[in-house]
C-alpha positions as CSV (number, residue, x, y, z in Angstrom):
1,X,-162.0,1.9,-58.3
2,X,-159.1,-0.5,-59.4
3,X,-160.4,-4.1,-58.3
4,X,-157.5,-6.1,-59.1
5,X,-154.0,-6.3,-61.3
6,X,-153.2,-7.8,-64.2
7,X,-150.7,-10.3,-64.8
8,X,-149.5,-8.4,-67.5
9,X,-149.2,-5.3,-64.9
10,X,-147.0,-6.8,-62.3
11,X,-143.6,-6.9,-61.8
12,X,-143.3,-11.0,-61.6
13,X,-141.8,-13.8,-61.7
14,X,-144.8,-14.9,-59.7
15,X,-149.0,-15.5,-60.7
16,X,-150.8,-12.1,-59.7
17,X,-154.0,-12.9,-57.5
18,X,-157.3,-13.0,-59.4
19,X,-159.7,-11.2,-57.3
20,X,-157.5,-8.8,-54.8
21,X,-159.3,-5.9,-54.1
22,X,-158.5,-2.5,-52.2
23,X,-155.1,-2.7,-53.4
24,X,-154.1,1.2,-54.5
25,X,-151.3,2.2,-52.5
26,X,-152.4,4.0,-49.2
27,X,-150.0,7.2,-49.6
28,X,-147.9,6.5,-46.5
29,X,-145.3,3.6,-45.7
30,X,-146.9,0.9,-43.8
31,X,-144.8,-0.7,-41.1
32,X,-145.0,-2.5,-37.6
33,X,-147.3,-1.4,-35.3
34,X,-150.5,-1.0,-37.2
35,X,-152.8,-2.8,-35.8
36,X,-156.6,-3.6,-37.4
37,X,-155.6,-2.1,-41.0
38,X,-156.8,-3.0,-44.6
39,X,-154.0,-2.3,-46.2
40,X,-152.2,-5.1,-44.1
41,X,-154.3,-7.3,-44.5
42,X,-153.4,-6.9,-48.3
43,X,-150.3,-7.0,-48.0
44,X,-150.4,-10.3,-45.7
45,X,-152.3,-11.7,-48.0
46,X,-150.3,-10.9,-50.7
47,X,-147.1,-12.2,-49.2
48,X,-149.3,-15.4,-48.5
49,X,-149.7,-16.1,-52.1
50,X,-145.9,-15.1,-52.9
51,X,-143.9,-16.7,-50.0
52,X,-146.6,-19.2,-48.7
53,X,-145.8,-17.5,-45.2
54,X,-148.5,-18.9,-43.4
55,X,-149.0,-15.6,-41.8
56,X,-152.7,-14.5,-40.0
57,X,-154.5,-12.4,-42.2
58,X,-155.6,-10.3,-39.4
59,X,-154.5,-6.6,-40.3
60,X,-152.2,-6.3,-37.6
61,X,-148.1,-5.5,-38.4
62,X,-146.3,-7.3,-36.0
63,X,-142.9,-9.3,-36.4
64,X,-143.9,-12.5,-38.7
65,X,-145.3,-9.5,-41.0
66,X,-142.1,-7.8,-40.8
67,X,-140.0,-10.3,-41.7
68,X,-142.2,-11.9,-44.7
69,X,-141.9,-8.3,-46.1
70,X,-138.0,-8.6,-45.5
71,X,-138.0,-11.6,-47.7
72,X,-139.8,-10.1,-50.2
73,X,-137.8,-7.6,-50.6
74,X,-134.7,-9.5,-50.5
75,X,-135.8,-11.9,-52.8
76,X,-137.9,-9.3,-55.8
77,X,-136.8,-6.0,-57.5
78,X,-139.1,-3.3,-58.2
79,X,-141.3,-2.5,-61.2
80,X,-137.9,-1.0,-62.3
81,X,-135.6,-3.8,-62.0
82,X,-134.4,-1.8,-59.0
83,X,-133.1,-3.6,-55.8
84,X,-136.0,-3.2,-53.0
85,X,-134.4,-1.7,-49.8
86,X,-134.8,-4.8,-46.9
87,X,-135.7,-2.7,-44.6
88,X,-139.3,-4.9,-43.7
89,X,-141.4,-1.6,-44.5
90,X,-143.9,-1.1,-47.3
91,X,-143.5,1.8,-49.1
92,X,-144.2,3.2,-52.4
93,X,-141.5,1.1,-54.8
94,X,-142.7,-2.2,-52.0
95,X,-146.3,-1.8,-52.6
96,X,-146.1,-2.2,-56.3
97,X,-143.7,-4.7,-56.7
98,X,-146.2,-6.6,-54.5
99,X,-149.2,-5.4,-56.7
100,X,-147.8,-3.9,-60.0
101,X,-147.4,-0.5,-60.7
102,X,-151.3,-0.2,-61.4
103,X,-151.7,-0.4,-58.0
104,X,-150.3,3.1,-57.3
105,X,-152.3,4.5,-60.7
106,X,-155.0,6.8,-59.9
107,X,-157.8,5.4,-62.7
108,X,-160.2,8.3,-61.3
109,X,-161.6,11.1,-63.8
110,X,-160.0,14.6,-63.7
111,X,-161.6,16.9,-61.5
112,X,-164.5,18.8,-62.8
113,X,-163.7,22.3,-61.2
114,X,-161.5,24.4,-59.0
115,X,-158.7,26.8,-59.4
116,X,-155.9,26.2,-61.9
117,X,-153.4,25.4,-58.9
118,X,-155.4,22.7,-57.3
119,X,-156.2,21.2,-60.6
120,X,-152.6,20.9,-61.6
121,X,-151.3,19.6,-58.2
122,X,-154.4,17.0,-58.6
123,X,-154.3,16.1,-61.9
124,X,-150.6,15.0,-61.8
125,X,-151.3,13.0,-58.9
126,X,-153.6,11.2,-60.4
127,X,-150.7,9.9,-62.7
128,X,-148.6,8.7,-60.0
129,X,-147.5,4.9,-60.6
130,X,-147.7,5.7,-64.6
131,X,-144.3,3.4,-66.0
132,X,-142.7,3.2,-69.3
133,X,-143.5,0.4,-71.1
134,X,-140.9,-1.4,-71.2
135,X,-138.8,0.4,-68.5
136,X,-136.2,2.4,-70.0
137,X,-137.8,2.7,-73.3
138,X,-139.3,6.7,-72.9
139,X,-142.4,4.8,-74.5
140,X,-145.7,3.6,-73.5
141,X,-149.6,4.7,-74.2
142,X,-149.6,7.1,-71.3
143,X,-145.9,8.5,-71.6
144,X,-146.6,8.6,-75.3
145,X,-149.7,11.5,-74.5
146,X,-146.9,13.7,-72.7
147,X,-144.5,13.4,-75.4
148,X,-147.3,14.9,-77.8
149,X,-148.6,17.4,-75.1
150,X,-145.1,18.8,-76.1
151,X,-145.5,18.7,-79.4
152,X,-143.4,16.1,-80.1
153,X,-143.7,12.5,-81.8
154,X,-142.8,9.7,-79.8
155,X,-142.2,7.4,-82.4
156,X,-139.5,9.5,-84.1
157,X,-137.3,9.9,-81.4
158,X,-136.1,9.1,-77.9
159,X,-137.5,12.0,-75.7
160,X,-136.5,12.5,-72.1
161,X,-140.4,13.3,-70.8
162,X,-140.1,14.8,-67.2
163,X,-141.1,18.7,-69.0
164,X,-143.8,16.8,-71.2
165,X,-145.4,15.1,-68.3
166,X,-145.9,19.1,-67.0
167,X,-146.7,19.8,-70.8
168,X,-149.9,17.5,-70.7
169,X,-150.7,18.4,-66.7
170,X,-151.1,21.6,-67.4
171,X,-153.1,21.7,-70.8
172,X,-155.6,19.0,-69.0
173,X,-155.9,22.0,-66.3
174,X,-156.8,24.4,-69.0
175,X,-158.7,22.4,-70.6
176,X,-161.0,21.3,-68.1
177,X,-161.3,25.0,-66.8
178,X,-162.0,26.2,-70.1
179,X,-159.0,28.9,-69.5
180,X,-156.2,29.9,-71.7
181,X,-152.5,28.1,-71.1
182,X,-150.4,29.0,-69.5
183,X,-146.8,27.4,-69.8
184,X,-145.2,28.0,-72.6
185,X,-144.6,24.9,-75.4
186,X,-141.1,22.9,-75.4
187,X,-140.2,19.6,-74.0
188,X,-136.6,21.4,-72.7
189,X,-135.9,22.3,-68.9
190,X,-133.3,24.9,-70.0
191,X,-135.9,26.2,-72.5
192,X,-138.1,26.3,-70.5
193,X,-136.5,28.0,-67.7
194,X,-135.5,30.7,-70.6
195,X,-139.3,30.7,-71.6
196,X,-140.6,30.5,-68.4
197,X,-138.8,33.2,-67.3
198,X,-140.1,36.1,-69.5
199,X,-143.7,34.9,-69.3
200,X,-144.2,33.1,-65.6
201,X,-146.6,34.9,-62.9
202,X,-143.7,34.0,-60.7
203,X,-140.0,33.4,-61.0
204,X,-137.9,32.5,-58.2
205,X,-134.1,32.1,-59.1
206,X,-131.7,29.7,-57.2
207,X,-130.0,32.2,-55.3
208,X,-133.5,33.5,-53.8
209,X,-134.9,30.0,-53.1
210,X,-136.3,29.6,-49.8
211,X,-139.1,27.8,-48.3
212,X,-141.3,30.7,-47.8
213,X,-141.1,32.1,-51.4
214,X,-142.1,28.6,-52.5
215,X,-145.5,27.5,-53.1
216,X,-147.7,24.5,-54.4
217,X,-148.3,24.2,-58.1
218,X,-144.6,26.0,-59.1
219,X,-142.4,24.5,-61.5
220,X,-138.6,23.4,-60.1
221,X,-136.2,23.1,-62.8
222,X,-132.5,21.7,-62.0
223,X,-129.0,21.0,-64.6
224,X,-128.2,18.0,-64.2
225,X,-124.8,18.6,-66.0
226,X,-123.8,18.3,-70.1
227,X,-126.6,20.3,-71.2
228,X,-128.9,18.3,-69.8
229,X,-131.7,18.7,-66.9
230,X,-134.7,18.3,-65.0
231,X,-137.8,19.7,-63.7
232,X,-141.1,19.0,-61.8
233,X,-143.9,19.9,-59.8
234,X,-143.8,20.9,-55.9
235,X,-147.0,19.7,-54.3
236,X,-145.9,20.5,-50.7
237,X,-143.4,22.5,-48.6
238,X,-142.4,20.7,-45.6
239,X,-139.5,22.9,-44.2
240,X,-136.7,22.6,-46.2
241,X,-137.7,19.9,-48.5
242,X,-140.4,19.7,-50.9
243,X,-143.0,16.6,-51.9
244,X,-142.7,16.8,-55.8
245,X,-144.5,14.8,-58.6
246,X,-142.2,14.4,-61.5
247,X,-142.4,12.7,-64.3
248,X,-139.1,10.5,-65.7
249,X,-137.8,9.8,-62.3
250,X,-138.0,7.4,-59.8
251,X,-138.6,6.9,-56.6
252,X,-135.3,5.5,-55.2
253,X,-132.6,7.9,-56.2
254,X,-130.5,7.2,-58.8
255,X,-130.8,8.9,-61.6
256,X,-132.5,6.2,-63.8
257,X,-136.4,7.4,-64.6
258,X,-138.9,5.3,-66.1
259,X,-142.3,6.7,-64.3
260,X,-144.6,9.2,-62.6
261,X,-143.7,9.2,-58.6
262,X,-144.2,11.1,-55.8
263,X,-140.7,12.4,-54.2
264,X,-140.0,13.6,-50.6
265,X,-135.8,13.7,-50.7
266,X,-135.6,17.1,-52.8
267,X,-134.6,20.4,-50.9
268,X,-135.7,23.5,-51.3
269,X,-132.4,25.1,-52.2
270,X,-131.5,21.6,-54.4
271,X,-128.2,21.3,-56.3
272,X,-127.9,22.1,-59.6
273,X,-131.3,24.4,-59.0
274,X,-131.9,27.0,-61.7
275,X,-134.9,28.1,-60.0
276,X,-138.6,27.7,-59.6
277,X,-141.7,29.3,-62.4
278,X,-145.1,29.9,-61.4
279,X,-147.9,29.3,-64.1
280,X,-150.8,29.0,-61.9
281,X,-152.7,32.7,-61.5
């Protein structure tokens, strides 16, 4: 269990508390009208030592809450550098510009056993909240063990790492099963789409993509124009749009990516889609 952040961690121009605890990011936005909640409570106190907002740290989201986190966000930028949306909720990019982007790491082990779909889906969530360090550098000691799960040294070049991050997902699947792997070796979207395509137990091509031929654990890879691309992993179908886990992106749009996040804004049937592999048996 993560007990607290480093100063080191956070995104700050302000001290990071010594001793807050329970502070990993709940996986859902906390807003106004929860009532009796830990996570609150954290955050209240959190604005408390930020804003001095003299608010009650009683649990309970109500206005004063709402409008301390408004200031916040008006007044920091996420782990990123990003502007924070003032919208008085605490999201994802919120919660760890209050707490630092360990905050939203998963520390835990890797699983110990299950199928090769639920360890791949579970493993790269435990990565969520992973940054570059610095941001924009496609370096630091976690992003640096993708860029070798690809084969690749990260200190001879500057390596785009969304196909890596899968790269090292998947070879810690196989290797805690014991099993053979099973996604072919580049750090390339288009190769490997091309690869991917020959030897996946699933291909679904852009012009077939629909939510029903779409499962958990598949691959989608996207051109994002000028040779280049991206890809990631689908963790959910929720009608037309998926929940993804990439690695390289970000979790407010643009087209920047400096870490691992969880992403609920991508369609099934996304532009620029080249289609979806399926490496899990």
């Amino acid at each position: 269990m993560l007990d607290r952040v480093s100063n080191s961690a956070a995104n700050s121009d302000f001290p990071v508390a010594a001793a807050v605890l329970d502070i990993r990011y709940p996986e859902k936005v906390i807003k106004r009208g929860e009532f009796n909640s830990l996570p609150v409570r954290r955050i209240q106190e959190r604005l408390n030592e930020t804003l001095k907002a003299n608010l009650i740290e009683d649990g309970d989201f109500g206005e004063a809450t709402e409008n301390a986190v408004r200031l916040f966000q008006a007044r920091h930028a996420g782990i990123g550098g990003e502007e924070l949306e003032v919208d008085g909720e605490v999201g994802q990019t919120t919660w760890a510009a209050l707490f630092g982007a360990e905050s939203i790491y998963n520390y835990g082990g890797l699983p110990a056993r299950g199928d090769l779909r639920s360890l791949v889906i579970t493993i790269a969530a435990s990565q969520i909240g992973v940054t570059e360090r610095p941001i924009g550098s496609n370096r630091g000691p976690q992003v640096d063990e993708y860029i070798r799960a690809a084969g690749l040294d990260p200190a001879q070049g500057n390596y785009p790492w969304c196909v890596c991050f899968l790269q090292w997902d998947f070879r810690k699947a196989a290797q805690t099963l014991g099993t053979p792997l099973t996604i072919p070796r580049t750090a390339g979207v288009h190769a490997l789409w091309e690869l991917g395509q020959r030897t996946a137990n699933d291909v679904v091509r852009a012009g077939a993509a629909k939510p029903s031929a779409i499962r958990p654990g598949m691959i989608f890879l996207m051109d994002t124009g000028g040779g280049k691309g991206h890809a990631g992993l689908v963790e959910a179908v929720e009608g037309d749009r998926l929940v993804t886990i990439e690695g390289n992106t970000n979790d407010g749009g643009s087209r920047e990516g400096y870490g691992v996040f969880r992403r609920r804004t991508r369609k099934v049937a996304m532009p620029g889609l080249l289609g979806y592999l399926d490496f899990c048996s």
